[in-house]
Biotite code that builds the C-alpha atoms (Angstrom):
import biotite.structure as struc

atoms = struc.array([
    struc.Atom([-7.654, -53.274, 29.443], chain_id="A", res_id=1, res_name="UNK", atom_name="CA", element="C"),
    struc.Atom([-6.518, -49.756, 28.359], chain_id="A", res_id=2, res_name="UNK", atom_name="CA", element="C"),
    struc.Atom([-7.560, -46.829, 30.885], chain_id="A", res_id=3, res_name="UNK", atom_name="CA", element="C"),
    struc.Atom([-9.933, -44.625, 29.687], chain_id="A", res_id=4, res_name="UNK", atom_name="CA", element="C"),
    struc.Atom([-9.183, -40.315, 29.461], chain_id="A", res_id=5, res_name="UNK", atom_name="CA", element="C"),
    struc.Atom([-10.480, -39.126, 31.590], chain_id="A", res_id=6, res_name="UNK", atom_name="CA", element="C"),
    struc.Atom([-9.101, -35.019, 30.908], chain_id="A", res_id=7, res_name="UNK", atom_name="CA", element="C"),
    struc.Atom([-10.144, -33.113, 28.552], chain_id="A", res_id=8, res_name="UNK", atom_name="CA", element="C"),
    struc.Atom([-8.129, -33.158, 25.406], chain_id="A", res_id=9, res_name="UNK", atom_name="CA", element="C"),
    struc.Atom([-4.890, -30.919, 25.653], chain_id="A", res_id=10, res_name="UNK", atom_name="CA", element="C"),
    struc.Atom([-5.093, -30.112, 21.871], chain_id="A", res_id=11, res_name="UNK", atom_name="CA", element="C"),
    struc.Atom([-8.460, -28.014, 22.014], chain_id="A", res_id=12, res_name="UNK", atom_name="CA", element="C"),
    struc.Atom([-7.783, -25.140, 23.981], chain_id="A", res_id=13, res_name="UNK", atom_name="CA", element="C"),
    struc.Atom([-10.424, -23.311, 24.845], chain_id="A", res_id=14, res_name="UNK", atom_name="CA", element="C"),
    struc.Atom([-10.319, -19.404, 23.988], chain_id="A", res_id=15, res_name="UNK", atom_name="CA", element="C"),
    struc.Atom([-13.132, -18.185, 26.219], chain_id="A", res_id=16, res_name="UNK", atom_name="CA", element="C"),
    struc.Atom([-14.032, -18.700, 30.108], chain_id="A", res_id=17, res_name="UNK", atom_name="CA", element="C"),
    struc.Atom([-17.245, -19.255, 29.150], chain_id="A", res_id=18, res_name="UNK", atom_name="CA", element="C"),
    struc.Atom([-15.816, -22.464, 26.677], chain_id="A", res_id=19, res_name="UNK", atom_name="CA", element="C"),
    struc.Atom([-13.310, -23.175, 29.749], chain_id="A", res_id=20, res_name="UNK", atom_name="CA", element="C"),
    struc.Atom([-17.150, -23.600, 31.944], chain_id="A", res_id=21, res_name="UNK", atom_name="CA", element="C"),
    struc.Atom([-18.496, -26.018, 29.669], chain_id="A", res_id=22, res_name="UNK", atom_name="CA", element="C"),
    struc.Atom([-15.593, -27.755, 29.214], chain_id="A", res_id=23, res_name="UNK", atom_name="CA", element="C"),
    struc.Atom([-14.674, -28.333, 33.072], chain_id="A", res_id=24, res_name="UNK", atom_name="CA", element="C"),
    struc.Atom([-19.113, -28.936, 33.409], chain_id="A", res_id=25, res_name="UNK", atom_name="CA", element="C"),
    struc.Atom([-18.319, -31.698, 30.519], chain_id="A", res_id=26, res_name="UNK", atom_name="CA", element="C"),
    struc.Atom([-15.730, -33.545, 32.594], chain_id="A", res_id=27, res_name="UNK", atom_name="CA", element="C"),
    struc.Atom([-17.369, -33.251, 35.833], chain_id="A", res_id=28, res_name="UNK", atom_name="CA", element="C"),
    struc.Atom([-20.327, -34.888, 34.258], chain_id="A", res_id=29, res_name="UNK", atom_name="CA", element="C"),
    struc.Atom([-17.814, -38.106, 32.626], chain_id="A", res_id=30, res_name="UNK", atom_name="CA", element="C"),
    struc.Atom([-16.093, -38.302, 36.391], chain_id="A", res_id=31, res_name="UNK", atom_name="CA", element="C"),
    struc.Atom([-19.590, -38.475, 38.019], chain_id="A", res_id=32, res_name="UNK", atom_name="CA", element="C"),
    struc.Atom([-21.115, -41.118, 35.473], chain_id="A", res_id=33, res_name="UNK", atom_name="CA", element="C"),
    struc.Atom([-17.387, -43.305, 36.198], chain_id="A", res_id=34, res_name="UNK", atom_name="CA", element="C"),
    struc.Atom([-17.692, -43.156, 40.113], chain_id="A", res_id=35, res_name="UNK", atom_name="CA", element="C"),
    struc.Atom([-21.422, -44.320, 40.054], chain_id="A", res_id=36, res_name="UNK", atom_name="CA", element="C"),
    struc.Atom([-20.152, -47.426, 37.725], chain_id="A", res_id=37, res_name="UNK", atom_name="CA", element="C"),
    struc.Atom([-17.250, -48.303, 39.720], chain_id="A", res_id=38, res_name="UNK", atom_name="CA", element="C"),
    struc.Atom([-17.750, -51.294, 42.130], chain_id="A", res_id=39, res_name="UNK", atom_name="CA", element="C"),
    struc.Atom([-17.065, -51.277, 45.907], chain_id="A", res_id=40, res_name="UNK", atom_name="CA", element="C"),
    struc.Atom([-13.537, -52.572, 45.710], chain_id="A", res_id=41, res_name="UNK", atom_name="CA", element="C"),
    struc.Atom([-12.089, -49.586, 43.891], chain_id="A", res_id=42, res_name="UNK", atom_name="CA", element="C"),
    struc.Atom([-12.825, -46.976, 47.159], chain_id="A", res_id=43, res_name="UNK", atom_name="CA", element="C"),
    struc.Atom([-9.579, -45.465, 46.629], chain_id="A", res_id=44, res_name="UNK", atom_name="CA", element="C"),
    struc.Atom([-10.123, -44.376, 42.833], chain_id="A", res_id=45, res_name="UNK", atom_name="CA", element="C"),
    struc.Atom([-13.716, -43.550, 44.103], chain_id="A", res_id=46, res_name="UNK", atom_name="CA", element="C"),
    struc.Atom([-12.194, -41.011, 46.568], chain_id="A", res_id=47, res_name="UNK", atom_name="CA", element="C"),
    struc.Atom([-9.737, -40.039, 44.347], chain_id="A", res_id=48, res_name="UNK", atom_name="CA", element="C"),
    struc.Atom([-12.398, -39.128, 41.531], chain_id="A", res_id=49, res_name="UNK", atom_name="CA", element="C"),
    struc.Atom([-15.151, -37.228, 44.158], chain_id="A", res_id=50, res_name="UNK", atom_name="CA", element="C"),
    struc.Atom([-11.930, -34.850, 45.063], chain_id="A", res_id=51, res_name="UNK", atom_name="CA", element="C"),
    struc.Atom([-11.009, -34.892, 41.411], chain_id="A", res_id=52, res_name="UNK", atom_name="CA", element="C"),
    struc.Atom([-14.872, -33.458, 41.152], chain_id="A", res_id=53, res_name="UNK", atom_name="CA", element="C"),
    struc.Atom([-15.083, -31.036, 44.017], chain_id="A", res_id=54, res_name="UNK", atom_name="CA", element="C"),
    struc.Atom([-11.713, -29.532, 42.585], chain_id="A", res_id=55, res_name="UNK", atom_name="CA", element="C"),
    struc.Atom([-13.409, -28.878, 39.116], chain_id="A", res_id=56, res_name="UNK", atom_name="CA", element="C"),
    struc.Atom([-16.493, -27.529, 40.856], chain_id="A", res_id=57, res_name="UNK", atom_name="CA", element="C"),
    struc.Atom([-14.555, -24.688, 43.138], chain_id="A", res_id=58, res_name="UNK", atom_name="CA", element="C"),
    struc.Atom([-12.549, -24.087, 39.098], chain_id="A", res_id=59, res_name="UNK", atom_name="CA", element="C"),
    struc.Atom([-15.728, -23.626, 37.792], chain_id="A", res_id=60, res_name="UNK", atom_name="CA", element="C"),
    struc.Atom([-17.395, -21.501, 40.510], chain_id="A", res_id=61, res_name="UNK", atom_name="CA", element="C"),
    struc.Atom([-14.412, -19.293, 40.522], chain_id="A", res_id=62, res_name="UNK", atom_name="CA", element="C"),
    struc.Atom([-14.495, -18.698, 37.177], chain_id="A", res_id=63, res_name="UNK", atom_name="CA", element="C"),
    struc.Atom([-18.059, -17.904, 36.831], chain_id="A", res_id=64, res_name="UNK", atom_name="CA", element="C"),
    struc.Atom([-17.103, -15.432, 39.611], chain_id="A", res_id=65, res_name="UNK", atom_name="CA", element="C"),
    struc.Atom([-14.637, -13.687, 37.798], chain_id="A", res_id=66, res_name="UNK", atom_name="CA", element="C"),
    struc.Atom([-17.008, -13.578, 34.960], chain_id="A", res_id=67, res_name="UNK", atom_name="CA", element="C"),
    struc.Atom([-20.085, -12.153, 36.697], chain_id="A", res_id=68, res_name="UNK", atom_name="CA", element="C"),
    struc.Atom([-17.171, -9.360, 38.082], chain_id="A", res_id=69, res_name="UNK", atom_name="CA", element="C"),
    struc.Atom([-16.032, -8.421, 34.729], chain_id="A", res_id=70, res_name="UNK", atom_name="CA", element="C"),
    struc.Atom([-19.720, -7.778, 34.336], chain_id="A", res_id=71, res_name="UNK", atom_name="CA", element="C"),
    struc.Atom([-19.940, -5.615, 37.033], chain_id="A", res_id=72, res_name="UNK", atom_name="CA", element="C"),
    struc.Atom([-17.051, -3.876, 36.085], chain_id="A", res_id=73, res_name="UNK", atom_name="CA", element="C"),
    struc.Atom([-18.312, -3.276, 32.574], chain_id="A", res_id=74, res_name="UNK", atom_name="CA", element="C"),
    struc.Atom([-21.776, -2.126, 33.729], chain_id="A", res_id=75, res_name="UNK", atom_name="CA", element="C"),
    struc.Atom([-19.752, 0.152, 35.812], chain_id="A", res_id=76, res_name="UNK", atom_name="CA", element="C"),
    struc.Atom([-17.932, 1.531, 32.453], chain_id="A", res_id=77, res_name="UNK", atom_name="CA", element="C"),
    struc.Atom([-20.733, 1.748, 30.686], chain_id="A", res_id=78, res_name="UNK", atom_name="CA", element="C"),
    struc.Atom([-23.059, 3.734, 33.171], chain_id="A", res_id=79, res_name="UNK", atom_name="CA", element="C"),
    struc.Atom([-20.073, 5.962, 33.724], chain_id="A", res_id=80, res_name="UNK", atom_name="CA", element="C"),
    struc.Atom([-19.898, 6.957, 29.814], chain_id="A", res_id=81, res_name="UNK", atom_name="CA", element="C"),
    struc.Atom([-23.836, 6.934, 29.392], chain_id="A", res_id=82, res_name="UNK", atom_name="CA", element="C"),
    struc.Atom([-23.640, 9.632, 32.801], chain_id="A", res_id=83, res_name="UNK", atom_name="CA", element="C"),
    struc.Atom([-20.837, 11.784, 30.810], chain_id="A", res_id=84, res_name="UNK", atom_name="CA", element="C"),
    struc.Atom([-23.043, 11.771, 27.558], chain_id="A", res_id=85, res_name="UNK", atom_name="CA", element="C"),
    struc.Atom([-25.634, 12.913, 29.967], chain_id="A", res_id=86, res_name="UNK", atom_name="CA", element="C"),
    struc.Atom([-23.373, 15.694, 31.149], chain_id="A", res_id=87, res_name="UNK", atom_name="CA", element="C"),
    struc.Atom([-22.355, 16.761, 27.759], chain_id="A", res_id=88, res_name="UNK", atom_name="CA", element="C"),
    struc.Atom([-26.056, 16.737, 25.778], chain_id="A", res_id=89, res_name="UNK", atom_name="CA", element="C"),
    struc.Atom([-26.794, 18.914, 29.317], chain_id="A", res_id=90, res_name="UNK", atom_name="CA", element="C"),
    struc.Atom([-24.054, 21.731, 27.995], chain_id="A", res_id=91, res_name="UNK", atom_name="CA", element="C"),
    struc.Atom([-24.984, 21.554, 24.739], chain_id="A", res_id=92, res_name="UNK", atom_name="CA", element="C"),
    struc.Atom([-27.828, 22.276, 25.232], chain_id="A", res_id=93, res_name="UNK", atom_name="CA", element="C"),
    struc.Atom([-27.209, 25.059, 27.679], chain_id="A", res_id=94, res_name="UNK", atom_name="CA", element="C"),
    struc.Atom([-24.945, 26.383, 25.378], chain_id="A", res_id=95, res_name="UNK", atom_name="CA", element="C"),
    struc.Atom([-27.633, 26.399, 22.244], chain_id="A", res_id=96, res_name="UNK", atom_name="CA", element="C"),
    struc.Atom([-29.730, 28.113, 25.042], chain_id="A", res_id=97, res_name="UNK", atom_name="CA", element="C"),
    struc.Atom([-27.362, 30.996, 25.679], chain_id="A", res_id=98, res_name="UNK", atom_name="CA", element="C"),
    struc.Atom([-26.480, 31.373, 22.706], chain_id="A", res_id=99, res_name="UNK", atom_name="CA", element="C"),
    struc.Atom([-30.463, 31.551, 20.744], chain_id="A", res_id=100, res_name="UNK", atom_name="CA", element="C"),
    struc.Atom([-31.275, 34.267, 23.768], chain_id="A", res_id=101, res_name="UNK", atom_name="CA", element="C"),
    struc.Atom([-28.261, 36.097, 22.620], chain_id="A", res_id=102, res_name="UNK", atom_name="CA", element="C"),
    struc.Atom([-29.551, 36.241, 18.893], chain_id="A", res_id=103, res_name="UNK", atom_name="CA", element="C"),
    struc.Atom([-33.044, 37.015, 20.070], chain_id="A", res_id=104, res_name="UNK", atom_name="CA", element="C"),
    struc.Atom([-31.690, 39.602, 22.047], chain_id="A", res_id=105, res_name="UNK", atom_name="CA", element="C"),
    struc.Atom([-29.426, 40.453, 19.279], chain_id="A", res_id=106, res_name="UNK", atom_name="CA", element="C"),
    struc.Atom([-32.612, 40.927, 16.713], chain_id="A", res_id=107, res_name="UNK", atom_name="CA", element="C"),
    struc.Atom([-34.592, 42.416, 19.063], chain_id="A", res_id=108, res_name="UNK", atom_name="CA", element="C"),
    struc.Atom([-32.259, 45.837, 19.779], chain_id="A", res_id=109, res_name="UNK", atom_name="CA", element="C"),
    struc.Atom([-31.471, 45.964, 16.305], chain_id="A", res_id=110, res_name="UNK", atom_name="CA", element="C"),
    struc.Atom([-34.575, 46.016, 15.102], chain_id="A", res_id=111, res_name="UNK", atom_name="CA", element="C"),
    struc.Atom([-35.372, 49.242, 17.439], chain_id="A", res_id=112, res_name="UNK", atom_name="CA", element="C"),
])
């Protein structure tokens, strides 16, 4: 009888980590469904499949970490551009107000 695959096909390569996820999710899922169907005189490949499984689950937690930092980090980026547009539209403004006093002030002694 010809042993099943049990990886995940080395031709489709996934581009994102979010793909990677689902991917490593995907095989978890086909290791977990083999170990519940193999009988109690295969303990070895049983064992060898759980830490096969707990392997792909720290993989996958680690990569959803580095996702949920990147983020952070772009959150960070972001609030740090939105807080210099803030500081920007602030002297602009200040500098339409200096300037329309001026011209008022301007008009006014002019027109003494």
């Amino acid at each position: 009888m010809p042993d099943t695959q049990t990886s995940a096909p080395s031709l489709n390569v996934p581009s994102s980590k979010d793909e990677v996820i689902r991917v490593l999710e995907d095989r978890v899922l086909k290791l977990e469904t083999l170990v519940s169907a193999l009988g109690d005189n295969q303990s070895d490949l049983r064992a060898e499949m759980r830490s096969e499984i707990a392997s792909l689950r720290t993989q996958i937690s680690d990569l959803k970490e580095d996702l949920e930092d990147g983020i952070k980090a772009l959150g960070s980026k972001v609030d740090r551009v939105m807080g210099g547009k803030a500081v920007v539209t602030a002297v602009v403004t200040l500098a339409t107000s200096i300037l329309g006093s001026g011209v008022v002030h301007l008009v006014v002694s002019v027109g003494r």
